[in-house]
N, C-alpha and C positions, 0 to 999 in steps of 0.2 A: 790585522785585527785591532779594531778601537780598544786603546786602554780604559782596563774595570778603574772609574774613579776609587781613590784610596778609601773614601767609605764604608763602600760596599764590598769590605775584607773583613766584617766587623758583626758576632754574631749576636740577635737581641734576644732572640730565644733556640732553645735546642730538645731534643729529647733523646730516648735513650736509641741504640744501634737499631734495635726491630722495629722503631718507627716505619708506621705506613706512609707518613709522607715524606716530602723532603727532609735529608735530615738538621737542616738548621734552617732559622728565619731571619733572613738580614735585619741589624739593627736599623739602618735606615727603614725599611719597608714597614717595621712595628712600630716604628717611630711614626711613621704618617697612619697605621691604623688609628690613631690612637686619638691621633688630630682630627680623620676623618669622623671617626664616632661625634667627636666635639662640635666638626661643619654642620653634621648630621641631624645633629640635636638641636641645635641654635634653628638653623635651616626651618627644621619640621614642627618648632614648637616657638614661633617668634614672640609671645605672650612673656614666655620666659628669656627670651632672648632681649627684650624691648624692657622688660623690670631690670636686669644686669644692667644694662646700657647704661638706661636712666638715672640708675644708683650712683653709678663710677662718672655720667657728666661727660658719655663717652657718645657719638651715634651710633646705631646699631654695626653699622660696617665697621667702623672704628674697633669697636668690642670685639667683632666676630673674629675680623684679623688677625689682632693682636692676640685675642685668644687662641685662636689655633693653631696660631703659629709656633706659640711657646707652650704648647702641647709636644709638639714634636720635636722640645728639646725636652723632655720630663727626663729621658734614659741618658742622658750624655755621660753619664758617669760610667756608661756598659763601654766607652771608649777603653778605658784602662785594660791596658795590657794584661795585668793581674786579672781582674774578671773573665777577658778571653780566654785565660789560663785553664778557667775550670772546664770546659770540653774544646774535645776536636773531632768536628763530625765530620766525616770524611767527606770526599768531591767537594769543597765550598770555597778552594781556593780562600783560605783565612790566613788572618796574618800569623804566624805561629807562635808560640809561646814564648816566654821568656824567664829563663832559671832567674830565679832568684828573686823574682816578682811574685807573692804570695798573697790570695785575696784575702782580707781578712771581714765578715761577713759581719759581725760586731760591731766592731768600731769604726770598720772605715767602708759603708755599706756602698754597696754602687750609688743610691740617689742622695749620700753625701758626697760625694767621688763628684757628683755630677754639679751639685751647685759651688765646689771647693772649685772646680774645674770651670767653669763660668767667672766666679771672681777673680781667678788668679791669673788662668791665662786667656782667657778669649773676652774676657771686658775690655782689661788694659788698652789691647791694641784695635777695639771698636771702632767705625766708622760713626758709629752712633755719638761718640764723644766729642767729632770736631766742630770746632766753632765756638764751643758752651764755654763761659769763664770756668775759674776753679771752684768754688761757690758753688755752683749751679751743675758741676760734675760731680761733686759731691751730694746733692743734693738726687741727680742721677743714679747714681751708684745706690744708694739708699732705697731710690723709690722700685729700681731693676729688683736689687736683693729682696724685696718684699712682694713683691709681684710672682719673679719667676720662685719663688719661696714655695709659692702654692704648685708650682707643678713639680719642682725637686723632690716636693714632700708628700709622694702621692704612694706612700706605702703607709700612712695613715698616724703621721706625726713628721712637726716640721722637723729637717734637716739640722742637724750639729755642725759648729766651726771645726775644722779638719785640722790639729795641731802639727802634722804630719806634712815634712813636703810633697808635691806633686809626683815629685820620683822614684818613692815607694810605690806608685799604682801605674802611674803612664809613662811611656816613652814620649821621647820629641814625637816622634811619628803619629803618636795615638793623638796629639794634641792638635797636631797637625790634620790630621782627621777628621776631628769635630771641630776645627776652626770651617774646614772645607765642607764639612755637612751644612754647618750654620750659614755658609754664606751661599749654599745650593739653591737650601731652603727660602735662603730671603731673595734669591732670582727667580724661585718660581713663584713668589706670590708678591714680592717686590717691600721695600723694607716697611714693616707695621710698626717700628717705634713711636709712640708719641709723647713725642719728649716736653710738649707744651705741659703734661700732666706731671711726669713722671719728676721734672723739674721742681714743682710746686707742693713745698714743704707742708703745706695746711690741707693739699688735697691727700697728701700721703699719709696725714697722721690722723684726720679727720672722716675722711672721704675710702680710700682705697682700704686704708687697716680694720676697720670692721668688717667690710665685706671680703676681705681673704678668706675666712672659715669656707661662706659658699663657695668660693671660688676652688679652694682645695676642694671641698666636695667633690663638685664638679671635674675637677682635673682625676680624682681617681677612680668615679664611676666611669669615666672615661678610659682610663687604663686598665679597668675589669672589664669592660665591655670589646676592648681591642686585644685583650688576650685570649680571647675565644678563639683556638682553633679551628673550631669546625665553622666560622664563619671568615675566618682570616688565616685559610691554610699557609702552609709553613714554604715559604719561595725563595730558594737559592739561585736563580736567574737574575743575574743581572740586566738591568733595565734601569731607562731613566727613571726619574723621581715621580715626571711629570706622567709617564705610560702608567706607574705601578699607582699613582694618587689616582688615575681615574678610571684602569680597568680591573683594581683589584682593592682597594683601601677605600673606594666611594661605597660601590657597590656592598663588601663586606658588612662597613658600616649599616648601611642602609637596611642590611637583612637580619645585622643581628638588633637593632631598635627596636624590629618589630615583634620583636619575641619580647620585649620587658613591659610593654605595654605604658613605655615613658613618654611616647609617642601619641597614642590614645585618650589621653586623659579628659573624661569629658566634660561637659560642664555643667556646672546644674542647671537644674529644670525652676522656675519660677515657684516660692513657697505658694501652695496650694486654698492659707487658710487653716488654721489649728485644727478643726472639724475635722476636714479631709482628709489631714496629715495624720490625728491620733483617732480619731472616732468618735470622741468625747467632747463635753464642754470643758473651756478651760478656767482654771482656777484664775485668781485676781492678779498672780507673777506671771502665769502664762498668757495673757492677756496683754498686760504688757509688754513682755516679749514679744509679741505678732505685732504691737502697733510703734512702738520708741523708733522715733527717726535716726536713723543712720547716719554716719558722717561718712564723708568721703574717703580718709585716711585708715590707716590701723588707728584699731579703738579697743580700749576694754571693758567689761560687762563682769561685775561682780556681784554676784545673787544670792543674798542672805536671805533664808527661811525654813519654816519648822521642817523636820525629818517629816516624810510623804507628803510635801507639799507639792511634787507636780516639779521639779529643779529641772532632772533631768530634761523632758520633753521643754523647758521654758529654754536651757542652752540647746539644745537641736534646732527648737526655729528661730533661733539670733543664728545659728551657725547655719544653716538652711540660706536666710534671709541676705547674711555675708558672703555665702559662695553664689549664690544669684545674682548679686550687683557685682562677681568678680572679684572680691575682696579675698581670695583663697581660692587651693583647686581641690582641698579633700581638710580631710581633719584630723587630732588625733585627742584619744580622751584617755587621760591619766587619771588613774587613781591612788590610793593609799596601799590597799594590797592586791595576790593574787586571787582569791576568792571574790574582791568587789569587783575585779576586771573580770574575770569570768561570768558574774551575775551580767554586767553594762555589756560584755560582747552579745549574751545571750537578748538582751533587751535592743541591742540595735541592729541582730542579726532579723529581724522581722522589719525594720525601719530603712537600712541603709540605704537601698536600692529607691526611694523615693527622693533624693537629693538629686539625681541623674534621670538621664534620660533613660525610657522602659527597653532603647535597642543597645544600651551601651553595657559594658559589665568592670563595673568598677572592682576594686577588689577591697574586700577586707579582713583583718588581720590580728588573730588575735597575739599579743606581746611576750606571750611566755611560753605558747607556741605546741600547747599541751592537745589545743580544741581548736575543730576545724569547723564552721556549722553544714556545710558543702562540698563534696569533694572537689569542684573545678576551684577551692580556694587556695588546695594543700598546693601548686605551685608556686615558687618562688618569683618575684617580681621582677627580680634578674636574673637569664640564662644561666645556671649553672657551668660552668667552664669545666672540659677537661683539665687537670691540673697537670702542670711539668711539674717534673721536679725543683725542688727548691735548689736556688742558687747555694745555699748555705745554712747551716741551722740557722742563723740568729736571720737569715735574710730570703725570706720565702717568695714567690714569686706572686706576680698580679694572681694568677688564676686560682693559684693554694688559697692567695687570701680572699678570695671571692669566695671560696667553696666554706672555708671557714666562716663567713662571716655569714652568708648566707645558709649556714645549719642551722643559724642562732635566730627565728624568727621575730624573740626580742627584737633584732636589729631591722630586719626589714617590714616589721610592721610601723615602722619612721617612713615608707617611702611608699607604703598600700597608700589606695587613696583614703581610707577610712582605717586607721591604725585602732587597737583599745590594750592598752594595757596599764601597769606601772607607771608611776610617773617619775620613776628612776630610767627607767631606758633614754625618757628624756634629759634629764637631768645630767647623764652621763656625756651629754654635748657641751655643759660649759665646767666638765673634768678633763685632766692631760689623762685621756684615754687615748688607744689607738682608733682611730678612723671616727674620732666624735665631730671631724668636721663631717660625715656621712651625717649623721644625724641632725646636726644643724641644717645640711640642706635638705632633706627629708622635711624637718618642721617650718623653712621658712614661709613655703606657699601653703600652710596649714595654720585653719582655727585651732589651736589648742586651747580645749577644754579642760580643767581641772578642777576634780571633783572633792568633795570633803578636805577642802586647800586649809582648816582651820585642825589638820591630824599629824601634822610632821612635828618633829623635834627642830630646835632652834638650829643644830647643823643642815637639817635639809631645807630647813626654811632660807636660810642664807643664800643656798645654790636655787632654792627655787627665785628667790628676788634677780638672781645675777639672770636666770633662764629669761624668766619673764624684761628684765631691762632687754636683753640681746634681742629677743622676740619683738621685742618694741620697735628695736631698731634696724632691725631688717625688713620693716613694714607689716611683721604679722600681726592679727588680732588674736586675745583671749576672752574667755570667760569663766568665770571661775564660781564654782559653787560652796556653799556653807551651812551650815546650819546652828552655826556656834562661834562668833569669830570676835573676839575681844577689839576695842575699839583701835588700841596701838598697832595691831596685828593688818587692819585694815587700812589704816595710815600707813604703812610701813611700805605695802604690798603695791597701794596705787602710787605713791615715791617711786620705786621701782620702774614701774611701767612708765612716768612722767620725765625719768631720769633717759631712761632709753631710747624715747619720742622729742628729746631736749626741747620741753618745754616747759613754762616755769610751774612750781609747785602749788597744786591747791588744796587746802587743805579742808578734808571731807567733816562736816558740823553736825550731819541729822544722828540723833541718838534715835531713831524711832526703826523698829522691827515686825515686820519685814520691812527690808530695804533690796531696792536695786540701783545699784551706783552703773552710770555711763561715762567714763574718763573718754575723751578726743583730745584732738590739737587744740579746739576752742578753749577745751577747758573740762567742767565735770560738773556733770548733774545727779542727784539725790531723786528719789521716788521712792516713798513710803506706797506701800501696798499693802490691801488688804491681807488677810491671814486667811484661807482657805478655812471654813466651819466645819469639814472634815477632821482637818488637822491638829485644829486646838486640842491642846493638854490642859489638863487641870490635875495631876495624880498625886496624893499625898504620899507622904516621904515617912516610910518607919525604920528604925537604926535598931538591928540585933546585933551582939558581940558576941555569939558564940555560935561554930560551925554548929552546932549540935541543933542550934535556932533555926538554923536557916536549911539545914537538911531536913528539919520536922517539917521546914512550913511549906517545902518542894513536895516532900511523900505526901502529905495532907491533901495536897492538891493532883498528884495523881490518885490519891485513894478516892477521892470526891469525883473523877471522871473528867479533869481539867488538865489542862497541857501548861507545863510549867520548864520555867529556865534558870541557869544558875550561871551567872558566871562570872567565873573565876580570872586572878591578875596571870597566875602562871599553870604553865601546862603540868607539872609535879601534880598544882594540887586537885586540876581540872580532873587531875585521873586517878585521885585518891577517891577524892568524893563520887564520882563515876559508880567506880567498884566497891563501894561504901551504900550508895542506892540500888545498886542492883543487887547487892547481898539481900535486901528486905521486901524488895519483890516479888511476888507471886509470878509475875511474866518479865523476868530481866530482860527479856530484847524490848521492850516498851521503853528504855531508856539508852538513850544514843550521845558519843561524845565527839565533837569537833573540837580541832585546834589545830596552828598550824604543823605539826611532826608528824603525821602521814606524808607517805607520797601520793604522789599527784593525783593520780588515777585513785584511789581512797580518799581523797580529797572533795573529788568530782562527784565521787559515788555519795558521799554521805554530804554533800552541799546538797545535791541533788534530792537525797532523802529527807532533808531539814527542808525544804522550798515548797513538796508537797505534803508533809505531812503540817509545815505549821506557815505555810504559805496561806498567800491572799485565798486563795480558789479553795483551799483546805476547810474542811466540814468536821462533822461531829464523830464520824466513823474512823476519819485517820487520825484526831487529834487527842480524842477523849483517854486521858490515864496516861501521856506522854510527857518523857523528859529528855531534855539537850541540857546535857554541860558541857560550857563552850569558854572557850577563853576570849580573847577580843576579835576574833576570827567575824562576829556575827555582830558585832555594833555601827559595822556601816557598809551601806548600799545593799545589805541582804534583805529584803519584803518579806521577816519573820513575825509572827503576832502570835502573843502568849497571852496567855489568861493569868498566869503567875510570873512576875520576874521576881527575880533575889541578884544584886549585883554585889562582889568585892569592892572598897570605898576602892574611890577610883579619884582623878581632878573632874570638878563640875561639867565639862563642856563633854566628854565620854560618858559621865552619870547622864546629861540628857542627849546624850547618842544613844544609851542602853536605854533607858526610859522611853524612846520611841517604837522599842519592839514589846509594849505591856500594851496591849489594846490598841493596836495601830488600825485593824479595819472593823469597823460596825458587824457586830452577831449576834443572833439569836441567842437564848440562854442555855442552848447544847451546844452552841459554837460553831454554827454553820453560818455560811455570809448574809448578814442581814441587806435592809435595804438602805441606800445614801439618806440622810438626813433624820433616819429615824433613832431613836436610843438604843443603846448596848443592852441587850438583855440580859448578859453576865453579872456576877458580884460584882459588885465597886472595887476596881481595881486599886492594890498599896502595892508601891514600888516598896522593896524591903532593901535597904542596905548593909554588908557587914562591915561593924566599922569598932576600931579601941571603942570602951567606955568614955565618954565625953570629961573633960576636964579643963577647967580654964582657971590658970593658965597647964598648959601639957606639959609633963616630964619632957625630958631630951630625949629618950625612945620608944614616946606615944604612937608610932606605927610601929616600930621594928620589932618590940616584943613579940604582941600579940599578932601582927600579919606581918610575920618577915618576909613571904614572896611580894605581899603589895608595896614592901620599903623598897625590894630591890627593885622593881619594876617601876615603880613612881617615886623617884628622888627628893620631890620636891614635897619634904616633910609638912611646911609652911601652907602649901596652897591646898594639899588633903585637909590641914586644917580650916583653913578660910572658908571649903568646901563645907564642912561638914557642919561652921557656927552657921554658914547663910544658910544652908537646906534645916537646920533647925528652926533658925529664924522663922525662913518660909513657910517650913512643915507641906511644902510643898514643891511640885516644879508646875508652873503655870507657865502655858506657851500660849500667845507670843506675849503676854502683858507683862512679865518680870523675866524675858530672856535675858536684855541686857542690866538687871541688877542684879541677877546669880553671875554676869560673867564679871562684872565689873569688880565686884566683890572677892573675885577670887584671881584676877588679870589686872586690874585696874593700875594707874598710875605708881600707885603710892600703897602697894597692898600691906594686913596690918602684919604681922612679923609675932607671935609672943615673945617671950623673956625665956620659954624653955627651948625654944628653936633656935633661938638666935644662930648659934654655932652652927645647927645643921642646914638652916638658911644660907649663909656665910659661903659653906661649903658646896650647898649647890649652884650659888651665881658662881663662884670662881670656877666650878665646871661648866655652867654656861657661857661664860666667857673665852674659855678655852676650846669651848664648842665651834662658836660664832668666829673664835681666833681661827681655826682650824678650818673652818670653810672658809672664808675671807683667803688663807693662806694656799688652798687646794684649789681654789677654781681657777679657772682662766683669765687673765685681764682680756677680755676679748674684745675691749677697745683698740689694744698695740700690735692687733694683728697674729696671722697664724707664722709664728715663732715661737721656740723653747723661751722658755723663763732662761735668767739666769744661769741656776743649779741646774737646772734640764731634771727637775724632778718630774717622776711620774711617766705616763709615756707606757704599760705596761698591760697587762692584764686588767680587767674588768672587774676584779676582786682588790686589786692594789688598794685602791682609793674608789673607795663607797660614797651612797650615796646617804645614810643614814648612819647616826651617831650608836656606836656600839664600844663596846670595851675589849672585843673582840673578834676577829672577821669569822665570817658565815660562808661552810663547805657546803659545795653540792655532793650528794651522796646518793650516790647510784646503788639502789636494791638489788643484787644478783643472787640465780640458780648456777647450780654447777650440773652440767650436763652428765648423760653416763659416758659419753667417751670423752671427757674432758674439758669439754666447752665450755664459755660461757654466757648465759642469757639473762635476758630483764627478768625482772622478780614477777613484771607482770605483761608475761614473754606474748599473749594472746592480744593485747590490746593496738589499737593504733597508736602512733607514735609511741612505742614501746619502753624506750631508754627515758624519752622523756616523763610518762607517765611512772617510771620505776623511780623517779628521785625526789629525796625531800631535803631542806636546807638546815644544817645545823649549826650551832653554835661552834667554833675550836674545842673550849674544851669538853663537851659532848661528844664529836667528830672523834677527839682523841682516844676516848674511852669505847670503841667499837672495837671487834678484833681485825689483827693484820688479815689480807689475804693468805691462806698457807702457799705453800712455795711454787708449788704444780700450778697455782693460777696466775702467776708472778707474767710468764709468758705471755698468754693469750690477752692477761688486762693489758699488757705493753700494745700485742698487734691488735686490739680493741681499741686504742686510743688513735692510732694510726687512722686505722679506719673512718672511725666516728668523728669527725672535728670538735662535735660538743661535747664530747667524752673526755679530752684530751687534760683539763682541770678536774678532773670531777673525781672522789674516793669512791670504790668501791668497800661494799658490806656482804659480803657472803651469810644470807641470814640463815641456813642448816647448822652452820658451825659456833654459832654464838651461844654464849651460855644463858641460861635460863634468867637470868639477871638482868643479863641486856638481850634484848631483844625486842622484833617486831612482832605488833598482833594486829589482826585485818579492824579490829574492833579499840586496840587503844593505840595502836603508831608506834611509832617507837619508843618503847621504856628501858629509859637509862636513869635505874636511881642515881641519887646525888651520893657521894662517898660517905665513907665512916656511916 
C-alpha cells in the first residue's frame, strides 16, 4: 500500500459525530478549495483579474500564480498539533493528539500559528533564498511577510507577532508537514516566487502596500466561499493534490461562484441621454453632467448646489457615464443618515436597472438592511454557508464568519452591484474593524457617491478625507454632492482625493455658486452653472425667543388650513412640544412626530406618512391643518414642503438645509401642486427661527440658558452667533446669490470670535482638535499596508470605534414581547425582517436607564443571540414590563425623561 503522504493526517475542517458526510476535511483538500475559488475568480472575471495585475506591475499569469498559490498556504497554522487536538473524528487515520499541547484560540489563533510558522520555520530554510545577497534577503523576507500577510490574515484582521515559541503549538513533525505541503504545492504548479518584485524595497512600500487591503479582501471572500460544504463536501480520501485540485476543488469552485453572482457582473448599457434616462428636461447642473468630458483615469466630480436642484439624477449620469466607459462595475451612494438612505434607495429603486442591461439582474442593496423593494433582492450576494462549529470562542471558523457577516446587510450591500446606505458602512473600511478589508474591495470597482458631504462633524470628516485618498488610489472614482459647503471644506476634500492620485496640488479659486468642480490626473476644472429658476430662494428670516412664539405661529397655521413644521435640536423637546400641540387640538392625529428614537419599522411607517402627506405629489386634502415636529431627521434628502417652517437656531449651513423644506415645490393657494414656472399662490412664506435675544457683544451663556438642548447639540457657541449677526444682516436667506456670504461669514478663514465667547470658543477648537486627533489616530495608515499598527489597537466589534464623534457610544436595542409559554419575539413580531425592524439606536446612557430583562428571559435572550448573528450585540427592552416613565408609544418612541 502506497504511503498516505504526512499531510494528509492533518484535519482543516470537522463537524460534529452525526455528520452526514465524511467526518473530517483534510487540511490539504480545503487548502486547495480555497485557491481553487481564487483560480476561479481571476479565471472567469479577467477585467478584474487584468486591474490586480496592472496594479502590482505583475502579468496577468504572474498574479494569478502567485496568488493562488499562497492561497493555499492561508491555513498552515491548522498544522499545529495543538489545533488537531480539538477533534478526533473517527476513521481519518489523523495524527493523534498531543498531552500537553493546548489550543489557545485567543492569543495564539491558528492563522497567527500560520504566518508565526512561515517566518520561523519554513522561510529560513527556503529554496527561494539562494543566490540573493543579505541585503536583498532581507528585503525578501519583508516583501514575503507583507504579501503572504494578506492571506495569514483572512479571518478579517492582519495577523500578531507570536511571542511564544513554536513548541507550544507544533511538533517537529507538524513542521515537517507543512514544510512537505509547501513543497507539494510548488510541484504541482511549479515555483510562483517572484523575487524580482518581492526584492524591490520601493515596489514594497509604494506599490504592493496599498494594494494588500484588496488583496486580503480577496484572500477571504476566498476562504468564505471554500468553506461551503455543500459545494466542497467534506473528503477523508486520500488522493493526490493534483486528482483532488481537478476533480473536486475546480469543479466545487466553479459551482459555488455561481451562486454569488461575482461571476455575472454586467456591464453597463450606454447612457441613453438625460431625457430617456429621467423623463424630464434637465436643470443647467444636470446638463452639465450629460455633456463634461471624461478623463481616462479615476476622477472626482464635486457638485455644489441649491437643496432641489436636480444633484441627485446630475451624479447618476456622471456615474451611468463612468460605468459605460468601464471606469467601475456598480456603485455605492452614501449618505448622512438612515432615513436619507431609505428615501435614495426608494428613489433609485425605480432607476437602478437602466445602468445594465434589460436581460441581466443586477442587485441592489439597501445598507441597513430594514427595506427590500423586491423580493428576488432579500438574497444575500454570497451563499450563505452551513456553519461548523467554531474552532474556539475567540476563533470562529470561515463559515460562522460568513453567516455572521452576511446577516449584517450593512456589510454586503459593499459588494451588491448598486449598494445605498450610510456612509459609515463605508467609512468603517479605512477603521481597524474586522473584515474592513471586505469593504475596501467591495468599494474599489465602485462610483461612490456621497451625498450632503457638507453634514459630518470634523471626526468623520477626517476618515472621510482618508476614504476618499485610499479611493483615489486604488483607481476609483467619486462624486460628491452639497448644497452648503464652505470654501476650506472644499479645499480640504479635493487635497484628499489629489494626495491619493499623487498628483500635485491644485488649488480650487472660483467662489461662484453653483459650482461643479472636475479634479483628474491633468489637473482640475471649475464650472459655474446656472441655478435652476425653480430652485431659487429668496425667504426672509424672522428670530422669535420664546417657545410660546413659535408654538402660536405652528397652531395659527394649522388653524388657517396650512401644513406647518417645527423643528427642534433635541428629541426631549421635539416631544414636549409634540404633546404640548396636540393638547390644543380639535383633531390631535393631524399632528405627527419624527425623530430618530423609534424603531425602524415606526420609522418607515411614519417617513412614509410625512412623504405623502407633505410630499411633492401632496395636495390640499392631505396637507390642509397638518403638523410634523421633527428633529433633524427631515433636513436632508427628504422632498418635504411646508407652507410654515419654525427652525431651533441651528449653524447657518442646516438653517439653509431646513429653509429648503418652506416652499420647495410651486402651489396653488390651497396647496395642491401648481404648475413649473408659474408663482406660488401661498402666503409669502418667513422662515421663523428660535433663537436667545440678540446681544452684541453675548454673555458667556448666550445659548445655554435659554436653549440648553441647542448648546448641547451645537457646541459651537461662536458660529450660532456669527449665524445669527449674518441672517440679521441678511434678513434673509437668498439662493444661490449670498450662499457663499452666509457660509463664509460663519466658516470662513478668520471667523469673528466675540469677547463673551472667547472661553467657550477656546473650548470647542480644543475638542475639535482632539476630534480631528482622534481620527488621524483611529484610522488606518493604509499606505503601510494590511498590518497591525503598533499597539495592535482596535481590531474588534463594529461599535469599538465609530464612525462619528460622540461622548458616548450608541446601543442597538431590540424591542421585545414575551410570549405566553415563555418565548421571545420582535416587538414588531408580524413584519418582514422582524428583529430588524424591532430596533432603534440609543445613546449609553439612555440604553442604561431601560429595565434589565427579568430572570426567566435571561435564557432564551442567550439561545436568541446564538441563533440571530445580528442579535448577538444588540440589548434587549421588554417593553410590557417597563414602567410608565420609561417607555415606548407607537406615536412618540421611546420616552425616557432625563433624571431629577
Amino acid at each position: 500500500m502506497e504511503e498516505v503522504p504526512s499531510y494528509l493526517r492533518y484535519w482543516g475542517k470537522a463537524k460534529s459525530e452525526d455528520a452526514v458526510q465524511a467526518p473530517c476535511h483534510l487540511l490539504p483538500y480545503h487548502s486547495l478549495d480555497v485557491a481553487a475559488v481564487g483560480e476561479t475568480l481571476l479565471a472567469r472575471d479577467p477585467e478584474r483579474a487584468s486591474r490586480l495585475a496592472s496594479g502590482l506591475g505583475f502579468t496577468v499569469e504572474e498574479f494569478r500564480r502567485f496568488f493562488v498559490f499562497s492561497l493555499t498556504l492561508h491555513d498552515l497554522g491548522k498544522f499545529a498539533r495543538s489545533f488537531q487536538g480539538q477533534a478526533a473524528p473517527a476513521g481519518c487515520n489523523l495524527v493523534p493528539p498531543q498531552p500537553g499541547l493546548l489550543y489557545d484560540g485567543g492569543r495564539r489563533r491558528h492563522d497567527t500559528l500560520g504566518a508565526e510558522l512561515w517566518r520561523e520555520a519554513l522561510f529560513p530554510g527556503h529554496p527561494v533564498r539562494e543566490g540573493i545577497d543579505a541585503v536583498a534577503d532581507l528585503d525578501l523576507s519583508d516583501g514575503l511577510n507583507l504579501w503572504l500577510g494578506c492571506f495569514f490574515g483572512h479571518h478579517g484582521q492582519p495577523t500578531a507577532r507570536l511571542p511564544d515559541p513554536l513548541q507550544l503549538d507544533f511538533l517537529e513533525a507538524d513542521q515537517s508537514a507543512a514544510r512537505a505541503f509547501v513543497e507539494a504545492v510548488e510541484g504541482l504548479w511549479g515555483s510562483p516566487w517572484p523575487t524580482q518584485f518581492l526584492t524591490d524595497e520601493e515596489w514594497r512600500t509604494r506599490v504592493l502596500a496599498p494594494r494588500t487591503w484588496q488583496l486580503a479582501g480577496l484572500a477571504t471572500l476566498a476562504d468564505w466561499l471554500g468553506s461551503n460544504a455543500q459545494y466542497f463536501p467534506y473528503c477523508a480520501e486520500p488522493m493526490s493534490l493534483e486528482e483532488y485540485w481537478e476533480q473536486r476543488a475546480l469543479p466545487g469552485a466553479d459551482e459555488v461562484l455561481k451562486q454569488t453572482g461575482l461571476l455575472d457582473v454586467p456591464k453597463a448599457v450606454s447612457f441613453p441621454g438625460f431625457q430617456d434616462a429621467f423623463g424630464f428636461s434637465q436643470t443647467p447642473l444636470q446638463s452639465w453632467a450629460e455633456t463634461v468630458a471624461l478623463d481616462d483615469g479615476a476622477q472626482l466630480f464635486l457638485l455644489e448646489d441649491i437643496t432641489g436642484s436636480g444633484k441627485t439624477e446630475a451624479a447618476l449620469t456622471l456615474a451611468h457615464r463612468l460605468l459605460a466607459e468601464g471606469q467601475g462595475r456598480g456603485l455605492y451612494f452614501g449618505l448622512p443618515t438612515m432615513a436619507t438612505s431609505n428615501a435614495m434607495y426608494q428613489r433609485l429603486g425605480g432607476h437602478y436597472r437602466a445602468l445594465f442591461p434589460s436581460d441581466s439582474h443586477p442587485s441592489l442593496i439597501l445598507a441597513h438592511g430594514a427595506r427590500h423593494l423586491e423580493e428576488s433582492f432579500t438574497a444575500s450576494v454570497v451563499p450563505e454557508p452551513n456553519a461548523d462549529p467554531d474552532y474556539a470562542r475567540e476563533d470562529p471558523t470561515g463559515g460562522a464568519e460568513c453567516r455572521a457577516w452576511l446577516a449584517d446587510s450593512r456589510k454586503t450591500a459593499l459588494l451588491a452591484e448598486v449598494g445605498v446606505g450610510t456612509i459609515d458602512q463605508a467609512l468603517l473600511g479605512v477603521l481597524p474593524r474586522r473584515h474592513q478589508a471586505l469593504r475596501l474591495l467591495g468599494l474599489a470597482d465602485k462610483v461612490l457617491v456621497v451625498d450632503e458631504v457638507h453634514a459630518y462633524d470634523i471626526y468623520t470628516d477626517r476618515l472621510l478625507r482618508t476614504l476618499l485618498t485610499d479611493h483615489a488610489r486604488q483607481g476609483g472614482s467619486a462624486i460628491l454632492l452639497t448644497a452648503t459647503l464652505p470654501r476650506n471644506l472644499r479645499r480640504d476634500l479635493i487635497e484628499a482625493w489629489q494626495e491619493g492620485r499623487q498628483t500635485a496640488e491644485t488649488e480650487p479659486v472660483s467662489a461662484g455658486f453653483p459650482l461643479a468642480t472636475h479634479v483628474h490626473d491633468r489637473g482640475l476644472e471649475e464650472s459655474e452653472v446656472a441655478a435652476r429658476p425653480e430652485s431659487r430662494r429668496d425667504l426672509p428670516v424672522a428670530f422669535v425667543h420664546e417657545e410660546a412664539e413659535a408654538h402660536a405661529a405652528i397652531l395659527a397655521a394649522a388653524r388657517a388650513g396650512q401644513c406647518a413644521c417645527w423643528i427642534r435640536n433635541t428629541v426631549d423637546d421635539a416631544i414636549r412640544s409634540y404633546e404640548a400641540l396636540r393638547a390644543e387640538l380639535t383633531e390631535p392625529e393631524r399632528a405627527m412626530l419624527f425623530h430618530a428614537r423609534f424603531t425602524m419599522a415606526d420609522r418607515q411607517r411614519i417617513e412614509d406618512e410625512a412623504l405623502k402627506t407633505f410630499g411633492k405629489e401632496s395636495g390640499s386634502a392631505e396637507r390642509a391643518g397638518r403638523i410634523l415636529i421633527a428633529t433633524q431627521v427631515v433636513e436632508q434628502s427628504l422632498d418635504l414642503d411646508f407652507d410654515v417652517l419654525v427652525s431651533d437656531l441651528a449653524p447657518v449651513d442646516l438653517l439653509i438645509q431646513r429653509a429648503g423644506r418652506l416652499h420647495r415645490h410651486v402651489r396653488d393657494a390651497e396647496g395642491n401642486p401648481g404648475e413649473a414656472g408659474q408663482p406660488d399662490g401661498r402666503p409669502a412664506p418667513e422662515f421663523r427661527i428660535l433663537a436667545p435675544e440678540w446681544t452684541e457683544p453675548p454673555p458667556p451663556r448666550w445659548v445655554r440658558e435659554p436653549l440648553p438642548g441647542t448648546s448641547a447639540v451645537y457646541r459651537d457657541a461662536a458660529a450660532l452667533w456669527r449665524t445669527m449677526k449674518v441672517l440679521r444682516e441678511e434678513a434673509a436667506i437668498r439662493l444661490p446669490e449670498r450662499a457663499r456670504v452666509l457660509l463664509e461669514a460663519v466658516y470662513g478663514d478668520e471667523p469673528e470670535v466675540p469677547e463673551g465667547l472667547l472661553e467657550a470658543d477656546a473650548e470647542h477648537w480644543a475638542e475639535q482638535r482632539v476630534a480631528a486627533s482622534s481620527a488621524r489616530f483611529n484610522a488606518l495608515e493604509l499606505e503601510r499596508g494590511y498590518a497591525l499598527a503598533m499597539d495592535g489597537a482596535g481590531w474588534g466589534d463594529d461599535q469599538e470605534i465609530g464612525t462619528r464623534l460622540a461622548d458616548e457610544p450608541t446601543y442597538s436595542v431590540v424591542l421585545i414581547q414575551q410570549t405566553p409559554d415563555g418565548h421571545i419575539r420582535p416587538w414588531h413580531s408580524d413584519a418582514r425582517n422582524a428583529w430588524a425592524m424591532s430596533t432603534l439606536n440609543l445613546r449609553q446612557s439612555l440604553a442604561n436607564r431601560l429595565p434589565e430583562l427579568p430572570p426567566e428571559l435571561e435564557g432564551p435572550a442567550r439561545a436568541l443571540r446564538e441563533e440571530q448573528p445580528g442579535l448577538r450585540r444588540a440589548r434587549f427592552w421588554l417593553v410590557e414590563t417597563t414602567e410608565s416613565a420609561v417607555r415606548y408609544d407607537t406615536h412618540l418612541g421611546a420616552v425616557i425623561p432625563r433624571k431629577g
